[in-house]
MARPALO-125076 format. One line per 10 residues: number of its first residue (from 1); their letters; for each residue x, y, z of N, C-alpha, C, O. Coordinates in Angstrom, 2 decimals. Layout:
NUM> A> X:Y:Z:X:Y:Z:X:Y:Z:X:Y:Z  ...
***
This chain:
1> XXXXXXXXXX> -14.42:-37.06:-17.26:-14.44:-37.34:-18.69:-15.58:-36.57:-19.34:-16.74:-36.55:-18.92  -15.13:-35.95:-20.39:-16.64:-34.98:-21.44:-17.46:-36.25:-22.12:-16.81:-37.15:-22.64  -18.41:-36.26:-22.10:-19.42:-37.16:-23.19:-20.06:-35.90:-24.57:-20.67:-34.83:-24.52  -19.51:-36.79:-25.69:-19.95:-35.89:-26.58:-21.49:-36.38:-26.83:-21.73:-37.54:-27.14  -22.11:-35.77:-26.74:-23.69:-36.20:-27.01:-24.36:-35.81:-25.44:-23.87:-35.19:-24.50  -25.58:-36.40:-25.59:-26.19:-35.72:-24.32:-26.76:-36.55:-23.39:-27.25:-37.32:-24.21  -27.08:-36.99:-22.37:-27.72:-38.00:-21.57:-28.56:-37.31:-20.55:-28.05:-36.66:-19.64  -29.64:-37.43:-20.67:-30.60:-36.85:-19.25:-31.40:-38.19:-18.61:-31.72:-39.14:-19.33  -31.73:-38.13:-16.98:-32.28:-38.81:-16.47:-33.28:-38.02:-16.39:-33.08:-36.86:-16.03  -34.55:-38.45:-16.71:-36.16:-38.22:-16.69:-36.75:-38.80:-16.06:-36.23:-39.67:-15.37
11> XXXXXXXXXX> -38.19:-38.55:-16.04:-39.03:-39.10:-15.38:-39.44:-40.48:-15.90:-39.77:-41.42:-15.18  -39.39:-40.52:-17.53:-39.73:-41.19:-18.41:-38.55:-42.64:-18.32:-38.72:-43.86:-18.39  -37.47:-41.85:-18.15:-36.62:-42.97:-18.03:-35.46:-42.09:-18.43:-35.13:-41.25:-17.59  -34.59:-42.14:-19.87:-33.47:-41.44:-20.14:-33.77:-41.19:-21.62:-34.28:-41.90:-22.48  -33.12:-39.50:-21.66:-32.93:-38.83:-22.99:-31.28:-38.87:-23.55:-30.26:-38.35:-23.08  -31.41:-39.36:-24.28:-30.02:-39.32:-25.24:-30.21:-38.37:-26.20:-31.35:-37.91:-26.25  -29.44:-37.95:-26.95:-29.36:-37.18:-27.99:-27.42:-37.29:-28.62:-26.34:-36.98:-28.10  -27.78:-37.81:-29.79:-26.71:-38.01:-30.36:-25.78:-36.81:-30.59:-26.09:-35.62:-30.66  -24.04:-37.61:-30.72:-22.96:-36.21:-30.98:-23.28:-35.90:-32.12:-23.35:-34.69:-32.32  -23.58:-36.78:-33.21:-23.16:-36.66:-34.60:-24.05:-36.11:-35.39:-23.59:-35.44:-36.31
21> XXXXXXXXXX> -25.70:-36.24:-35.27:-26.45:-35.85:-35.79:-27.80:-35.01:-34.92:-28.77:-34.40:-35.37  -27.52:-35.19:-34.02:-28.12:-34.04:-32.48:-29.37:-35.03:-32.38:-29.70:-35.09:-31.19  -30.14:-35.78:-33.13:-31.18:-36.59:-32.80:-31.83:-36.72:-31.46:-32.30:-37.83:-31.68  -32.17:-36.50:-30.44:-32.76:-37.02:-29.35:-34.31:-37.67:-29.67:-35.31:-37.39:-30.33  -33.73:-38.91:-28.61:-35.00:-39.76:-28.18:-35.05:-40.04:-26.92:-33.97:-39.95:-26.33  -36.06:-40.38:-26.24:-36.30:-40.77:-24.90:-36.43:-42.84:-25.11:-36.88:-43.46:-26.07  -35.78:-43.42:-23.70:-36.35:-44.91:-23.94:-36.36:-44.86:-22.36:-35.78:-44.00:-21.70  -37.01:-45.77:-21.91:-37.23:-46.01:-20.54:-35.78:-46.83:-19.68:-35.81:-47.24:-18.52  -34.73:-46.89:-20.52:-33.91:-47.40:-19.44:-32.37:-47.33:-20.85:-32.27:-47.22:-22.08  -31.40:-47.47:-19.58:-29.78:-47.31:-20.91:-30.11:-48.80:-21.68:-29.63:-48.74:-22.82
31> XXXXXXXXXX> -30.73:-50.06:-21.44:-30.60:-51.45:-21.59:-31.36:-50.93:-23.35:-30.90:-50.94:-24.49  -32.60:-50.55:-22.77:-33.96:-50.57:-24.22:-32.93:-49.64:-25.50:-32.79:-50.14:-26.61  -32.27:-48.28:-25.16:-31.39:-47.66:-26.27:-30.26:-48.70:-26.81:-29.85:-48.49:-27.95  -29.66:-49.94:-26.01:-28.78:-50.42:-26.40:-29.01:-51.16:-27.21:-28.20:-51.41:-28.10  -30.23:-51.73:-27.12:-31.13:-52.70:-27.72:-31.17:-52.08:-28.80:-30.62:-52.63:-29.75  -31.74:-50.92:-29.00:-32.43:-50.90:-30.07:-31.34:-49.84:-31.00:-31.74:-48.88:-31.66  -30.09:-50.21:-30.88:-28.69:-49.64:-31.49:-27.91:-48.41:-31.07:-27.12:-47.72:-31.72  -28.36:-48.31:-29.80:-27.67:-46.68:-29.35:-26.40:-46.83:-28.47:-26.21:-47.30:-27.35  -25.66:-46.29:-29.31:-24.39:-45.92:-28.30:-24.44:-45.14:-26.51:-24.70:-43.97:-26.24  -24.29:-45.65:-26.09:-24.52:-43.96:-24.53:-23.95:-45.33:-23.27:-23.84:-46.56:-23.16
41> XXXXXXXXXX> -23.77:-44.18:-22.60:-23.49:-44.74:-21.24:-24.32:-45.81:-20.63:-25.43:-45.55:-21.11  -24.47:-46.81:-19.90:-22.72:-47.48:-19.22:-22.23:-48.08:-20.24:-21.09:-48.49:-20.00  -22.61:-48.33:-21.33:-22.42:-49.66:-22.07:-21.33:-48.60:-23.31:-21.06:-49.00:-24.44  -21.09:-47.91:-23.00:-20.10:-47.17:-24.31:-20.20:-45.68:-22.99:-21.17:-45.21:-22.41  -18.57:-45.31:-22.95:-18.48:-44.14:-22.20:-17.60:-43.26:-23.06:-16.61:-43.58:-23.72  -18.29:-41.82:-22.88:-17.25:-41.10:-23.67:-18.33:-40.15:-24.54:-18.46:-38.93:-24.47  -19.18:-41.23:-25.52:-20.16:-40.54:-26.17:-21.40:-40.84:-26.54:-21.49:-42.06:-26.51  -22.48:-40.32:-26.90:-23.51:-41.17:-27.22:-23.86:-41.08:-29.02:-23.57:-40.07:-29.66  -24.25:-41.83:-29.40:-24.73:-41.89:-31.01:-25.92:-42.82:-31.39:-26.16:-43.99:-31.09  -26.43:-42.11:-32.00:-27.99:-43.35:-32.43:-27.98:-44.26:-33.10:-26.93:-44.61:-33.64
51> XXXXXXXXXX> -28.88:-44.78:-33.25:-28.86:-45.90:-34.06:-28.23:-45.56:-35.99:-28.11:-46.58:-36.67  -28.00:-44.66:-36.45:-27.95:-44.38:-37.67:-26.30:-43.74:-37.92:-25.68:-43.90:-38.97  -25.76:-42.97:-36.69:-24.44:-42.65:-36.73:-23.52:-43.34:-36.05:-23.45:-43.18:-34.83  -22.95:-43.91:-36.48:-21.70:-44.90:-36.50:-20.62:-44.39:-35.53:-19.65:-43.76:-35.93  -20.83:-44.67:-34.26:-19.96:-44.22:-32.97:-18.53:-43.90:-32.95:-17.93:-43.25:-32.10  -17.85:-44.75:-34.56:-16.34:-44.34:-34.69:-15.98:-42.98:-35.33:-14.83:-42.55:-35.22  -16.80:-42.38:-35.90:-16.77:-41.05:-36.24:-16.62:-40.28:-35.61:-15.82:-39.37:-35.85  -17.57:-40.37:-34.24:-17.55:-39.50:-33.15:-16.08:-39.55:-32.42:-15.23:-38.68:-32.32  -16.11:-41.37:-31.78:-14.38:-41.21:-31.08:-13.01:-40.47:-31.56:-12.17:-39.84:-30.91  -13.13:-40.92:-33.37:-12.08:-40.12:-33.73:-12.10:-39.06:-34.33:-11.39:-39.09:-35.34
61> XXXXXXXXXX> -12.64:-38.06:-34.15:-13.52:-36.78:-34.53:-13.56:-36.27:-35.90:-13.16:-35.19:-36.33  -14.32:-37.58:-36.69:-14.54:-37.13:-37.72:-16.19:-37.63:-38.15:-16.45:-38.72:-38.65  -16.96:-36.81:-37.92:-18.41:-36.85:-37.76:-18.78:-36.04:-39.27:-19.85:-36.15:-39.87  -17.48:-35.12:-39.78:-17.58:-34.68:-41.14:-17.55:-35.91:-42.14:-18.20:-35.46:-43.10  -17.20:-37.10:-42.44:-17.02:-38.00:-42.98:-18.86:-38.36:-43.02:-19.27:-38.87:-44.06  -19.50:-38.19:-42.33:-21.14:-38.67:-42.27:-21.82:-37.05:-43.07:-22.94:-36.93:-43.57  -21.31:-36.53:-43.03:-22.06:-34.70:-43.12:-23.33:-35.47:-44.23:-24.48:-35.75:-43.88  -22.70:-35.71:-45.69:-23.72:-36.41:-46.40:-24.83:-37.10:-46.13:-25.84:-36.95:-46.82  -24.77:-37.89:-45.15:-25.97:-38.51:-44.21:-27.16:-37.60:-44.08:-28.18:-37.52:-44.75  -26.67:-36.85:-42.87:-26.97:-35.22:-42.31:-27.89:-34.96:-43.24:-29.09:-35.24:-43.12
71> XXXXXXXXXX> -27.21:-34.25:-44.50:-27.80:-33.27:-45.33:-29.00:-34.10:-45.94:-30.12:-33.65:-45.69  -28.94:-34.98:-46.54:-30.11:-36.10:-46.72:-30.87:-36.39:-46.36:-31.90:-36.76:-46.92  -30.57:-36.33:-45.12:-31.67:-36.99:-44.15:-32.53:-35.27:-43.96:-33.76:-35.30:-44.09  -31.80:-33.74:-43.63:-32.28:-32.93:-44.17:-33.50:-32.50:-44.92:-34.43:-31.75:-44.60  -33.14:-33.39:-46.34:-34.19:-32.76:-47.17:-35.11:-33.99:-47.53:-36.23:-33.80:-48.00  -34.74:-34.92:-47.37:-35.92:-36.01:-47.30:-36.24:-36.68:-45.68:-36.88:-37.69:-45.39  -35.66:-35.88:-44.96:-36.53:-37.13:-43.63:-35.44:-37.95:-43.29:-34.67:-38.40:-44.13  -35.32:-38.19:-41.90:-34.27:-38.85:-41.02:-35.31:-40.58:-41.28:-36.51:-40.80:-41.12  -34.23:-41.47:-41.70:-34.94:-43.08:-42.13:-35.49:-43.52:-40.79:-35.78:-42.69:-39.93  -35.61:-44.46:-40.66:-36.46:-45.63:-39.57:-35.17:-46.16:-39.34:-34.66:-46.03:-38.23
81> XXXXXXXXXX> -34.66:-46.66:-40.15:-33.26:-47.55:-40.35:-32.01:-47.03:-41.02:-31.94:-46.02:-41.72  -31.17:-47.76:-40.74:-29.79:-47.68:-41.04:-29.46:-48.04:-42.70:-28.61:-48.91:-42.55  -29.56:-47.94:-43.59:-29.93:-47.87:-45.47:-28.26:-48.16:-45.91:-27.58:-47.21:-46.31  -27.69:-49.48:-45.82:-26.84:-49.40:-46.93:-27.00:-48.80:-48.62:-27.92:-49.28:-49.28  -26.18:-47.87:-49.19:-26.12:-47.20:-50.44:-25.76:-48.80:-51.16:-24.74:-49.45:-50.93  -26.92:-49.22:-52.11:-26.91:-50.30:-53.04:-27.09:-49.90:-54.07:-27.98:-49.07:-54.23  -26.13:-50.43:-55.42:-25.98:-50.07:-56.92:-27.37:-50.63:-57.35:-28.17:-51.01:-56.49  -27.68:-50.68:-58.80:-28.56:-51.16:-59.47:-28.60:-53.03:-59.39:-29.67:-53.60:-59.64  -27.53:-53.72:-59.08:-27.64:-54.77:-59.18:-27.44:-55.34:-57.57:-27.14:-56.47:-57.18  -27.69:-54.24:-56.89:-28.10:-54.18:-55.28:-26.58:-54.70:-54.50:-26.37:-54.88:-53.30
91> XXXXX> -25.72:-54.85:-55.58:-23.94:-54.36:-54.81:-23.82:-53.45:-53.73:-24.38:-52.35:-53.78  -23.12:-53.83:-52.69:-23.12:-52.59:-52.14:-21.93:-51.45:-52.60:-20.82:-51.95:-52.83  -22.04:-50.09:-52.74:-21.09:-49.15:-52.97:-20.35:-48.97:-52.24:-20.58:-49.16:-51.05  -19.47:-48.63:-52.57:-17.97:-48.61:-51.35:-17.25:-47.39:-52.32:-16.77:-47.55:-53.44  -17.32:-46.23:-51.58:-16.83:-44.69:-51.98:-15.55:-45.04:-51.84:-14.65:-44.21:-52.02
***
């Protein structure tokens, strides 16, 4: 089976690096990435995705549907967190 995204065993523990937005981080074990919202192996096979890209994009190969994310995160800085888009009266938007 191909895994879209990347998985290395280290010394440190394991490097992931997401399909959707190439992100890599290191965490000391697959348990601590799951924890802390990451898609990757054993616990999801096939692909890995971070905490910020939404793993169904990747399965059904549309990671263009996020591009906007991407470019944003681009020119201001990749968030801490996952940022629902909220209107002025803190609604959430739904494109």
């Amino acid at each position: 089976m191909r895994l879209y995204g990347k998985r290395e065993s280290i010394a440190e523990g394991v490097r992931l690096t997401c399909a959707c937005c190439g992100f890599t981080k290191v965490f000391s074990n697959d348990r601590e990435a799951f924890d802390l919202g990451w898609d990757g192996p054993p616990y999801f096979t096939g692909y890995v995705a971070c905490d910020l890209c939404p793993g169904s994009f990747i399965v059904l190969g549309k990671t263009h549907l996020h591009d906007a994310d991407h470019k944003r995160w681009a020119q201001s800085g990749r968030p801490d967190r996952f940022q629902i888009p909220r209107d002025e009266e803190g609604g959430r938007i739904v494109p």
